[in-house]
VMD Tcl script that draws the C-alpha trace (Angstrom):
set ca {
  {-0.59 39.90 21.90}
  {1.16 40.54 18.74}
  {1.22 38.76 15.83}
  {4.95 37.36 16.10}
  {4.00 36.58 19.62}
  {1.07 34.68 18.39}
  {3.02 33.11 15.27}
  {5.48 31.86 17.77}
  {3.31 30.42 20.72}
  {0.50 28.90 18.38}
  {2.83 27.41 15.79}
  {0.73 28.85 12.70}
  {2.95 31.33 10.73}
  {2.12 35.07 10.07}
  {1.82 34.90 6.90}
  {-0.71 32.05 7.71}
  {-2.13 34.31 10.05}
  {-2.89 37.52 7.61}
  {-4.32 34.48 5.07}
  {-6.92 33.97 7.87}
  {-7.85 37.54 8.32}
  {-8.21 37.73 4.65}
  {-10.47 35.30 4.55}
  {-12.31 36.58 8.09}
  {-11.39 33.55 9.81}
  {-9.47 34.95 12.49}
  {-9.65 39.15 12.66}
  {-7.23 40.53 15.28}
  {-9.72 42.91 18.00}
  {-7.28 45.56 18.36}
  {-4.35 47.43 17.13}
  {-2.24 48.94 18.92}
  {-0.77 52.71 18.96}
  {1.56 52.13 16.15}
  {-0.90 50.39 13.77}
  {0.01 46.32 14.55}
  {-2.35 43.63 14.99}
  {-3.09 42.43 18.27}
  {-5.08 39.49 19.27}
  {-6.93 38.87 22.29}
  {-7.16 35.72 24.03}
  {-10.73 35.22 22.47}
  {-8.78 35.55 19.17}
  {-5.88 32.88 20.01}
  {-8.69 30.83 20.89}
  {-10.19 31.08 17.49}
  {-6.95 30.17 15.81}
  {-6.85 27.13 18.00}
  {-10.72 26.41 16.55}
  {-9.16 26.68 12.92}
  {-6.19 24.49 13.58}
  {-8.56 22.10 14.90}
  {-11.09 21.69 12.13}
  {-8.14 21.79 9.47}
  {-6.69 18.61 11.10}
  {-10.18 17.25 10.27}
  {-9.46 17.62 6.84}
  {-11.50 20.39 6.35}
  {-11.21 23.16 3.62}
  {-11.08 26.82 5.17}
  {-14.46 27.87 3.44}
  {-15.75 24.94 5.30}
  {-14.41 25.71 8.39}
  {-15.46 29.59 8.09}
  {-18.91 28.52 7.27}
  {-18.54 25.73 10.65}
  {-16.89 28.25 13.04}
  {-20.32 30.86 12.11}
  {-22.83 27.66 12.55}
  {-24.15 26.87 15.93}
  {-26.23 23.72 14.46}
  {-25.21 20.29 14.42}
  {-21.91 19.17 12.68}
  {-22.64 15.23 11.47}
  {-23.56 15.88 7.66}
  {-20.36 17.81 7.56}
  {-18.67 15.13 9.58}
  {-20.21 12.44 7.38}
  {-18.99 13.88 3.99}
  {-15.54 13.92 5.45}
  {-15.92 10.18 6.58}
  {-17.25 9.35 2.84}
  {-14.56 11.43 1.45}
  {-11.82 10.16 3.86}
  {-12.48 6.49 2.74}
  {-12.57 7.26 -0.85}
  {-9.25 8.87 -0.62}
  {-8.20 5.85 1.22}
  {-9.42 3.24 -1.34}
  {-7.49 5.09 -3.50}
  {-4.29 5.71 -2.24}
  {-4.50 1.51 -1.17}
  {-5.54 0.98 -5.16}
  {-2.70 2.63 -5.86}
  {-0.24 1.44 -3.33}
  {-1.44 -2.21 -4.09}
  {-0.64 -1.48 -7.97}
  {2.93 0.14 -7.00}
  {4.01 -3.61 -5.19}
  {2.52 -5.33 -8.14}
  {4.81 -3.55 -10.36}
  {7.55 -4.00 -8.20}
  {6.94 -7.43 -7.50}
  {7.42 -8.04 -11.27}
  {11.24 -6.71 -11.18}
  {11.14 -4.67 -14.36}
  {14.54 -3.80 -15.80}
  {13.16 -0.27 -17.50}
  {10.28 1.84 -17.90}
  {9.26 -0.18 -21.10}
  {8.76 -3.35 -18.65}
  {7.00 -1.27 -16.29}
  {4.39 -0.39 -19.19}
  {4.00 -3.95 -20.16}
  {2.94 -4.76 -16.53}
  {0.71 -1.95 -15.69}
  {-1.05 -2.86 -19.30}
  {-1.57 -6.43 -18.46}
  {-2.42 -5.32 -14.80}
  {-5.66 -3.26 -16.55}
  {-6.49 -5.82 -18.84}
  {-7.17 -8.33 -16.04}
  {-9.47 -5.76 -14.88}
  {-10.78 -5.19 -18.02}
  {-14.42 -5.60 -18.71}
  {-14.19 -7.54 -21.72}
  {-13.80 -11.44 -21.47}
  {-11.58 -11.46 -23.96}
  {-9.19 -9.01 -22.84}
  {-8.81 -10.44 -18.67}
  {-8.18 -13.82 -20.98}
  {-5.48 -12.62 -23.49}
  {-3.83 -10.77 -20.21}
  {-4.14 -14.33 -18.52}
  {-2.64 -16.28 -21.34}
  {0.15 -13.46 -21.90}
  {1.01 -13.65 -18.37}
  {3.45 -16.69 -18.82}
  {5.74 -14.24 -21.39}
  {8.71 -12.35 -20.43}
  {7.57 -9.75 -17.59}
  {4.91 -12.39 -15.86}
  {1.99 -10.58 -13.78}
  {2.50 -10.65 -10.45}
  {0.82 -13.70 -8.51}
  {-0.85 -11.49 -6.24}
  {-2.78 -10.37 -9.16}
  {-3.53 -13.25 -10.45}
  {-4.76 -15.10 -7.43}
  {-6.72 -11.73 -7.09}
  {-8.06 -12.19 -10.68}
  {-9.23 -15.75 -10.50}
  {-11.12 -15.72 -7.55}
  {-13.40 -13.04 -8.13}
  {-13.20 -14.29 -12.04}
  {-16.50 -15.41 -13.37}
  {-16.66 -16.17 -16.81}
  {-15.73 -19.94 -17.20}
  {-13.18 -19.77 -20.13}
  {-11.40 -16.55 -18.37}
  {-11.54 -18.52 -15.12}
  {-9.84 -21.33 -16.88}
  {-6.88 -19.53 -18.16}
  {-6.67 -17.63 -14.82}
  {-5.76 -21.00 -13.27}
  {-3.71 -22.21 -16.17}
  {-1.34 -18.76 -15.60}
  {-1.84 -19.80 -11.60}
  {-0.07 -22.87 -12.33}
  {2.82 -21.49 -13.90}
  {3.45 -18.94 -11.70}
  {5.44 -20.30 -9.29}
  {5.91 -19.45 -5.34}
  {3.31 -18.23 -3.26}
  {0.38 -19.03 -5.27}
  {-1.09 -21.52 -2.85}
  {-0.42 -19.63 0.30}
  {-2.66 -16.72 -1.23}
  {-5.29 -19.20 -2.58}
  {-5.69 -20.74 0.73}
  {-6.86 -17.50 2.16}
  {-9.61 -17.48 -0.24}
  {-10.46 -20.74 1.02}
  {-11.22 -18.45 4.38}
  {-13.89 -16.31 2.55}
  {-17.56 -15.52 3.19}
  {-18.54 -16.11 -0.13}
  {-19.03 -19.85 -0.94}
  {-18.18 -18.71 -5.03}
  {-15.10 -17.37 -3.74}
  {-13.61 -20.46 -1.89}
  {-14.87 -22.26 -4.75}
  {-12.59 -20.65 -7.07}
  {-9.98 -21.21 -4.67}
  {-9.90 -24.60 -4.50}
  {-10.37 -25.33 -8.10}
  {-7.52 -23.14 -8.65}
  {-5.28 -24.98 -6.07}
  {-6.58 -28.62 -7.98}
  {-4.67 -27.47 -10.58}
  {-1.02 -25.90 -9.21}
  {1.15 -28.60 -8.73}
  {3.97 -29.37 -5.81}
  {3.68 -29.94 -2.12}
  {2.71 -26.85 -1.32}
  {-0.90 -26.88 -3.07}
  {-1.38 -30.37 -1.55}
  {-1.05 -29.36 1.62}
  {-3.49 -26.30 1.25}
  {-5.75 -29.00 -0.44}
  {-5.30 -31.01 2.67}
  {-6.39 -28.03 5.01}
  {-9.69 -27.70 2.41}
  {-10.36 -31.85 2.67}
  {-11.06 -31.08 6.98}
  {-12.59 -27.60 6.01}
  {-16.79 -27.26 6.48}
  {-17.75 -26.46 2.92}
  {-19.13 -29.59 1.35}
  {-18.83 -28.20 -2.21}
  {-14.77 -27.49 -0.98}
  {-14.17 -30.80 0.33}
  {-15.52 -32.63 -2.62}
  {-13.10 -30.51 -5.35}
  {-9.74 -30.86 -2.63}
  {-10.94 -34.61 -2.57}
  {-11.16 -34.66 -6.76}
  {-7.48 -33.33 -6.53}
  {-6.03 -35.27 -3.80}
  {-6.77 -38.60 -5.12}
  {-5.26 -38.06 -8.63}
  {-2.33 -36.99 -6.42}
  {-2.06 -40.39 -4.42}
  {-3.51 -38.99 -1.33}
  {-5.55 -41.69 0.26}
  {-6.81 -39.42 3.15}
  {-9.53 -38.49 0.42}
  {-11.44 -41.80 0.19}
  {-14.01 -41.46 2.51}
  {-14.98 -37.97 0.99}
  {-14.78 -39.62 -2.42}
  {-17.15 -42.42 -1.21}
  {-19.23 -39.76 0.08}
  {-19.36 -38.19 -3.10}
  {-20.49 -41.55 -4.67}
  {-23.68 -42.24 -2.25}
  {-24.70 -38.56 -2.76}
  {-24.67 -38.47 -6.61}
  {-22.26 -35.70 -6.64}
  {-19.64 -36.08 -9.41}
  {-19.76 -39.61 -8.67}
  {-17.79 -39.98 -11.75}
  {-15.35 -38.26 -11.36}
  {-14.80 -39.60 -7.55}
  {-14.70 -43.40 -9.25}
  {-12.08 -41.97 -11.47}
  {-10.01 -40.94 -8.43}
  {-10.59 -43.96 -6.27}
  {-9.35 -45.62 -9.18}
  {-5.86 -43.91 -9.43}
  {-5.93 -44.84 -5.40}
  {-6.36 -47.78 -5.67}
  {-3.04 -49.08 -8.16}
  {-1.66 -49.19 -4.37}
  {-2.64 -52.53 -3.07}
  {-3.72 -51.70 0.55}
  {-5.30 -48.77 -0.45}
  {-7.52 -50.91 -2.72}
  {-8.66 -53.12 0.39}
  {-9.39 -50.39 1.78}
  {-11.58 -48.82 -1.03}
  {-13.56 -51.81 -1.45}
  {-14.00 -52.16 1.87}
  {-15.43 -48.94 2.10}
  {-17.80 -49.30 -0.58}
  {-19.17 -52.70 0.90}
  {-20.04 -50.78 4.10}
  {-22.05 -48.37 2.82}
  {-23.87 -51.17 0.62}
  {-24.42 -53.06 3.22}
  {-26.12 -49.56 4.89}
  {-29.86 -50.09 5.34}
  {-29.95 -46.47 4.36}
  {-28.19 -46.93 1.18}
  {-30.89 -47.26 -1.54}
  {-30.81 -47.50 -5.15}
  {-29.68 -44.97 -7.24}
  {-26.72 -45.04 -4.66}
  {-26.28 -48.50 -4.52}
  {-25.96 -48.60 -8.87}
  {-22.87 -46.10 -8.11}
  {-21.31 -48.00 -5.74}
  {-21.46 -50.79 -7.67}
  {-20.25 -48.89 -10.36}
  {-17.34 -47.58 -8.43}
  {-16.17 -51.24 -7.44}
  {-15.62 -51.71 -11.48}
  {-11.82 -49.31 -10.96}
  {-10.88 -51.54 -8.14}
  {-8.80 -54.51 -7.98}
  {-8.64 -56.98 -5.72}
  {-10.26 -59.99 -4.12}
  {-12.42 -57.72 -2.01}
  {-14.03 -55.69 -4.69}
  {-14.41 -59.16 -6.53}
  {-16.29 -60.70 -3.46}
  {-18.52 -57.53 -3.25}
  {-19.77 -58.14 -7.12}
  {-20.60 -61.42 -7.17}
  {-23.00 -60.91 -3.90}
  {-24.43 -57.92 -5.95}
  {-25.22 -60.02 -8.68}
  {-27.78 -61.34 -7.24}
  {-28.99 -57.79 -5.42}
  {-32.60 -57.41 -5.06}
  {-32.26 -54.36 -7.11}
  {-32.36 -55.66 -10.99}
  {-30.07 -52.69 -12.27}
  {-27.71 -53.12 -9.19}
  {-27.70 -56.94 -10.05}
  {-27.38 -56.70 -13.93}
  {-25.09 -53.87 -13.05}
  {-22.37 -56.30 -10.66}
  {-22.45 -59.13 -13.48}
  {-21.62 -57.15 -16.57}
  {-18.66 -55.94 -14.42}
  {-18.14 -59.54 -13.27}
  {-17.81 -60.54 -16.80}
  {-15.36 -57.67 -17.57}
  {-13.45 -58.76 -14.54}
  {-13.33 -62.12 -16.19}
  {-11.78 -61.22 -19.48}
  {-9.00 -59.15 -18.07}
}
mol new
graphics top color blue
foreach p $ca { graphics top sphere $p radius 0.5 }
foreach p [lrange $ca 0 end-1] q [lrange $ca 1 end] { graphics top cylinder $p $q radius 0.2 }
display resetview
């Protein structure tokens, strides 16, 4: 078969064809009277070999040097997996910076600098420059969310971290949708992160992802969602709050919050009357009974009031001494 014939049935051109003979990849067996190439059918098969392995990905010194192996083909086939995913993580590296930039709307090539600037200072390795690209994100071409929610949960210097969320919650839409799936992660630092970052973006939007995190199974989650949801009003937190209090775990801050609850009047019943079960818990023992008692101090009501003057006279002397000094303050207001 001629070489036309075989440029035409095969689909590789002839010029492709004398590029393969000049490398020995495919010689044609024969030639006929007048001096043209002819291939036989061992030949086209060849071709077909060539075409094959290029599809792979491979180079045609590699596939001259696989077509004259007979041994086994996996390291070969292994360095073009490693190199296939490399070129992949690049080309998605890339693509994912492209959207950034686009997300950002630049008018001109000047705001498309700016953004691919503050884009590698977030992923800078200095503190100091991820927090000056942080604080600089709120100015006239803002980084994309994306890249900030991307920043601050894999952020993990404190003060960084802190301006991360700061930028977060000035960023507008779609921050908490993107934080939420953090909340999703494997790594417990991660959905950490994520739900101190939604604590501090206001509007419905975060509550309801904080919501989602208050029924989630991390402990550590539930108690920060509950931190944020009770400053925001939401009394679906106080039995995580009163959780918080019996284990020691910013006990604090969780009085703090069942304190804002509580200005609502039923919500205050129902605080004290929380904290009176588990007192009244055989399990409960002192120190959690002193922050229980402690935690009745930021609620009003008859109930609370009731609750103190029993643990005045609490086996426990710090529980008891505890209950009157906040008796007294009761008394004064």
């Amino acid at each position: 078969m001629l070489i036309g014939e075989v440029a035409r049935r095969s689909g590789v051109s002839a010029r492709m064809l004398r590029h393969y003979e000049s490398l020995g990849l495919v010689r044609p067996s024969g030639r006929t009277g007048s001096g043209y190439r002819e291939y036989s059918g061992e030949d086209i098969r060849r071709i077909f070999h060539v075409e094959s392995l290029r599809s792979l990905g491979l180079s045609l010194r590699e596939i001259g040097r696989a077509l004259e192996d007979p041994g086994t083909p996996s390291a070969l086939v292994g360095d073009l997996i490693r190199q296939t995913r490399e070129r992949i993580a690049a080309e998605t590296e890339l693509l994912t910076r492209l959207l950034r930039i686009d997300a950002a709307d630049p008018a001109d090539w000047e705001d498309v600098l700016q953004v691919v600037a503050l884009l590698q200072a977030l992923g800078s390795k200095s503190a100091d420059a991820r927090q000056r690209a942080a604080l600089s994100s709120a100015d006239e071409i803002p980084v994309p969310v994306e890249a900030l929610v991307e920043a601050a949960l894999s952020e993990t210097e404190p003060n960084v971290a802190g301006a991360l969320r700061w930028a977060l919650a000035r960023s507008g839409d779609g921050g908490p949708a993107l934080l939420a799936e953090g909340l999703g992660s494997p790594v417990a630092a991660v959905r950490q992160r994520a739900v101190q970052s939604l604590a501090e973006m206001p509007g419905d939007e975060a509550t309801a992802q904080l919501r989602d995190a208050l029924a989630g199974p991390d402990v550590v989650v539930r108690g920060y969602a509950a931190l944020a949801l009770g400053t925001r009003g939401v009394a679906d937190a106080v039995p995580t709050l009163i959780d918080m209090i019996v284990e020691g775990k910013n006990d604090t801050d969780a009085g703090d919050a069942l304190s804002v609850l509580a200005s609502d009047h039923a919500t205050a019943d129902r605080i004290a009357t929380g904290l009176v079960e588990r007192l009244a818990h055989d399990a409960t023992q002192a120190p959690a009974r002193g922050w229980l008692t402690q935690a009745l101090a930021g609620i009003p009501g008859t109930t609370a009031s009731r609750a103190l003057v029993e643990l005045s006279h609490d086996g426990d002397r710090a529980v008891a001494l505890t209950a009157a000094y906040l008796l007294q303050l009761r008394g004064t207001r």
